[in-house]
C-alpha positions in Angstrom: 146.4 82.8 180.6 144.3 81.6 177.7 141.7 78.8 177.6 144.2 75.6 177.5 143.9 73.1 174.7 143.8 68.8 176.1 145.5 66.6 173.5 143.8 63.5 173.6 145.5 61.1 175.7 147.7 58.5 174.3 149.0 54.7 175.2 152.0 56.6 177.1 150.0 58.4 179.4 148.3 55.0 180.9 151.4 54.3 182.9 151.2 58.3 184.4 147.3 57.9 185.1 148.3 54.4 186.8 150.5 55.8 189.6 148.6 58.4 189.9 145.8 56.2 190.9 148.5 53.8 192.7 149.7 57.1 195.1 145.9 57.6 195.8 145.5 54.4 197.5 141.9 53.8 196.2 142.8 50.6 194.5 140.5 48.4 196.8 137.6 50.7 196.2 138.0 50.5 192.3 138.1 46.5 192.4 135.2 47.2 194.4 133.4 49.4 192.0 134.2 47.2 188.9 134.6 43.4 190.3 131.5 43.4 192.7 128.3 41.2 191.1 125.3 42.6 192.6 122.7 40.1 191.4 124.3 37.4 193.8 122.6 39.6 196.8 119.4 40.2 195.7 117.1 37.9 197.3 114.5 37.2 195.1 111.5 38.8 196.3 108.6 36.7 197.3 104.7 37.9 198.3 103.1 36.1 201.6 101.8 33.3 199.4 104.8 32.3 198.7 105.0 33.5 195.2 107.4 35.0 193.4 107.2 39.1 192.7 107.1 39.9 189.3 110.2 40.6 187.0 109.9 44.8 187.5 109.6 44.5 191.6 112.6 42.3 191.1 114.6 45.1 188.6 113.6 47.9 190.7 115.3 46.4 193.5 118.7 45.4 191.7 118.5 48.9 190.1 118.0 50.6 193.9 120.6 48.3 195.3 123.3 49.2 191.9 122.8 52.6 192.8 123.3 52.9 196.7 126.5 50.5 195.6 127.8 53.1 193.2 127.2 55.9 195.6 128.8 54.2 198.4 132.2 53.0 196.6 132.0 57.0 195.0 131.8 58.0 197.6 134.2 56.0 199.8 136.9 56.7 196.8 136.4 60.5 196.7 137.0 60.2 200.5 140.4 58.5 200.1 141.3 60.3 197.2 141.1 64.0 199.2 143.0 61.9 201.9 145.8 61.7 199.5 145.4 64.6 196.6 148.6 66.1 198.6 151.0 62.9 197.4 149.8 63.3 193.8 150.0 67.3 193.2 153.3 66.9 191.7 151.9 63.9 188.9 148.8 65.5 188.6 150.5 69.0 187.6 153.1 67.2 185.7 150.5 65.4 183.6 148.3 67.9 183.1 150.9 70.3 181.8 152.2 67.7 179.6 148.6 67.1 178.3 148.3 70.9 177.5 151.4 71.5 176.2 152.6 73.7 178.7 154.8 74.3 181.4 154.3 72.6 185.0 154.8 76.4 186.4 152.0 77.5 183.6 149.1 74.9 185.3 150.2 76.0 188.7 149.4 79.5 187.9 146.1 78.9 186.9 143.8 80.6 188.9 141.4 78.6 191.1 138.6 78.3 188.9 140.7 77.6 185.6 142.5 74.9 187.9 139.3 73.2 188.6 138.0 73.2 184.9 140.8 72.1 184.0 140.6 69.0 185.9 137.3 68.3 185.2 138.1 68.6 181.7 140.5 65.4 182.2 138.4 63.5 183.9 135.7 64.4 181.1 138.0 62.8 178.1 136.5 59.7 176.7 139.4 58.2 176.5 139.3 57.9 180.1 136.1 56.5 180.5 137.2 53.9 177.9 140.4 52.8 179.7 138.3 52.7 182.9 135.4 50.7 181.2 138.4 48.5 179.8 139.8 47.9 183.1 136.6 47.2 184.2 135.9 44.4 182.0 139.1 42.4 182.8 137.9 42.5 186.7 134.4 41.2 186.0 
């Protein structure tokens, strides 16, 4: 099979991505990931004298503790999305092929590596990452 084509993803497609993410069971961990405010836990740093550190100490630290955040709640939802890749096959083949244009039979004959580019591809559309940046703004 040829190099598949991704139409760009429309309004429609929302409600497929959304159960998707619903049959995952990661919902907790994306709250998590957008609705968390990590300035309330940084203690602000102070030197023996009692003095306060200076303004980069203090961004270095919210910038360590942002990214050992993100890599936890990644991680975490990675974890609990392998859990339950085997409920959404189905959806995920379903809207891929309807993405592509294609029969669901055609994206489950993709070879392994096509598969996985394939994927990635998806997950790659800035559409996406605006509709997750969106969402993320109405949990902040």
């Amino acid at each position: 099979m040829t190099q598949l084509e991704m139409r760009e993803l429309r309004g429609d497609d929302l409600f497929t991505v959304l159960g998707i993410i619903g049959k995952l069971d990661i919902k907790d961990e994306l709250v998590n990931m957008f609705g968390g405010n990590d300035a309330d836990k940084i203690v602000k740093l102070n030197d023996h004298k009692g003095k306060k550190a200076d303004e980069a100490k203090q961004k270095a630290e919210m910038a360590k503790l942002v990214e050992t955040r993100g890599m936890a709640i990644m991680a975490g939802i990675a974890q609990k999305a392998l859990m339950n890749l085997g409920k959404v096959k189905g959806d995920i083949n379903g809207l891929l092929a309807d993405l592509c244009g294609v029969k669901v039979a055609d994206i489950q004959a993709l070879s392994l590596s096509a598969y996985t580019a394939l994927f990635l591809q998806f997950f790659k559309k800035p559409e996406l990452k605006d509709f997750f940046v969106s969402i993320s703004s109405l949990l902040a």
